[in-house]
C-alpha positions in Angstrom: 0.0 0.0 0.0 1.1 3.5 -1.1 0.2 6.9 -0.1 -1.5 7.4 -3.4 -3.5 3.9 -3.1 -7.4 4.5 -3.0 -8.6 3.4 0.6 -11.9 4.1 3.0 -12.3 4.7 6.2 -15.2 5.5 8.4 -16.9 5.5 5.5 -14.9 8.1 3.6 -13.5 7.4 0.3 -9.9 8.8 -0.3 -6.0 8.4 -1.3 -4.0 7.5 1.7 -2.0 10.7 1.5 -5.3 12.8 2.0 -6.4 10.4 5.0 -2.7 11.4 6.7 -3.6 14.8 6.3 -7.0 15.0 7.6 -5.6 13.0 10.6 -7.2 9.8 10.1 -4.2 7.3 8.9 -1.1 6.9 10.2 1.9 5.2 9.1 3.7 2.8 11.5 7.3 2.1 12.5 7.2 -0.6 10.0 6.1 1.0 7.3 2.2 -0.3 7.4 -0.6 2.4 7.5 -2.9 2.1 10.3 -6.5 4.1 11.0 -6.3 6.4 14.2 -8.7 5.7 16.8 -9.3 3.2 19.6 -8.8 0.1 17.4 -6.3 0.9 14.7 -6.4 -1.4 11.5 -5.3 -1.2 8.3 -7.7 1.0 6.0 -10.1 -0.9 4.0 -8.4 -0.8 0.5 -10.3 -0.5 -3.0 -9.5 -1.5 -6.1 -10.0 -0.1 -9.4 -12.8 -2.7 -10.2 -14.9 -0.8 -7.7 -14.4 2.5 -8.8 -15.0 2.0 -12.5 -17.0 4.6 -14.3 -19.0 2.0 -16.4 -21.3 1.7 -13.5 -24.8 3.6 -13.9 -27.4 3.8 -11.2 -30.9 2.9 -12.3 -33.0 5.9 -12.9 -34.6 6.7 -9.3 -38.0 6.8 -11.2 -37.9 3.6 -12.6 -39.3 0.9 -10.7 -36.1 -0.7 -10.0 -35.0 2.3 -8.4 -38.3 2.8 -6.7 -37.6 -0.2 -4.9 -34.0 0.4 -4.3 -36.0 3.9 -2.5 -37.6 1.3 -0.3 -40.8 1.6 -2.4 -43.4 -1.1 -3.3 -43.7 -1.3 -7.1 -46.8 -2.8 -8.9 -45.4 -3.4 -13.1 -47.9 -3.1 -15.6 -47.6 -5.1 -19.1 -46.5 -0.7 -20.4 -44.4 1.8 -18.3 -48.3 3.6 -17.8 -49.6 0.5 -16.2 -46.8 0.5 -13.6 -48.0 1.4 -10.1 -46.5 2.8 -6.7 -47.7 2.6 -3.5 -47.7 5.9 -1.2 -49.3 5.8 2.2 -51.2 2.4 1.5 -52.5 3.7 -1.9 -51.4 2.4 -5.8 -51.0 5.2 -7.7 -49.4 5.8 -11.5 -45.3 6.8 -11.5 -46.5 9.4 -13.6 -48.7 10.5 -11.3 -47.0 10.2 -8.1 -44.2 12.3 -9.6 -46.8 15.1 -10.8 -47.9 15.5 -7.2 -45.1 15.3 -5.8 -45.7 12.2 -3.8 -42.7 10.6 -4.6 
């Protein structure tokens, strides 16, 4: 690991170097780098797999991102058919949106 290795910690996501800065990551004696804090560890390290831009979050509209919102999602056979519920009622996407419901 390297100051300019891509690492998070306490649920920051940052370069090493900037975690030394802000106080959060130390280096050791022997040359490990270990989180400040009660119960120092090594920082959670990420790779470039997880940070590639290729990844696109579903529109938060759509029913798949309806549900990842924690909202129950009725699909029609056409995107007008599809329902959501708010406060125990079905109502159209279109709709919800309109009123502001959602």
């Amino acid at each position: 690991m390297t100051e300019d290795t891509i690492v998070q910690v306490d649920g920051m996501t940052a370069s090493v170097r900037a975690f030394i800065q802000m106080g959060k990551v130390i280096q050791a004696d022997d040359g490990r780098y270990l989180t400040t804090g009660k119960h120092p560890s090594e920082p959670y390290e990420l790779f470039p797999e997880a940070l590639d831009a290729g990844y696109r979050a579903p529109d938060p509209y759509s029913p798949l991102g309806l549900r990842m919102r924690g909202f129950r999602v009725l699909e029609g056979e056409t995107f007008d058919d599809n329902r959501v519920e708010v406060g125990g009622a079905f109502y159209r996407i279109s709709e919800a949106r309109k009123h502001g419901l959602i």
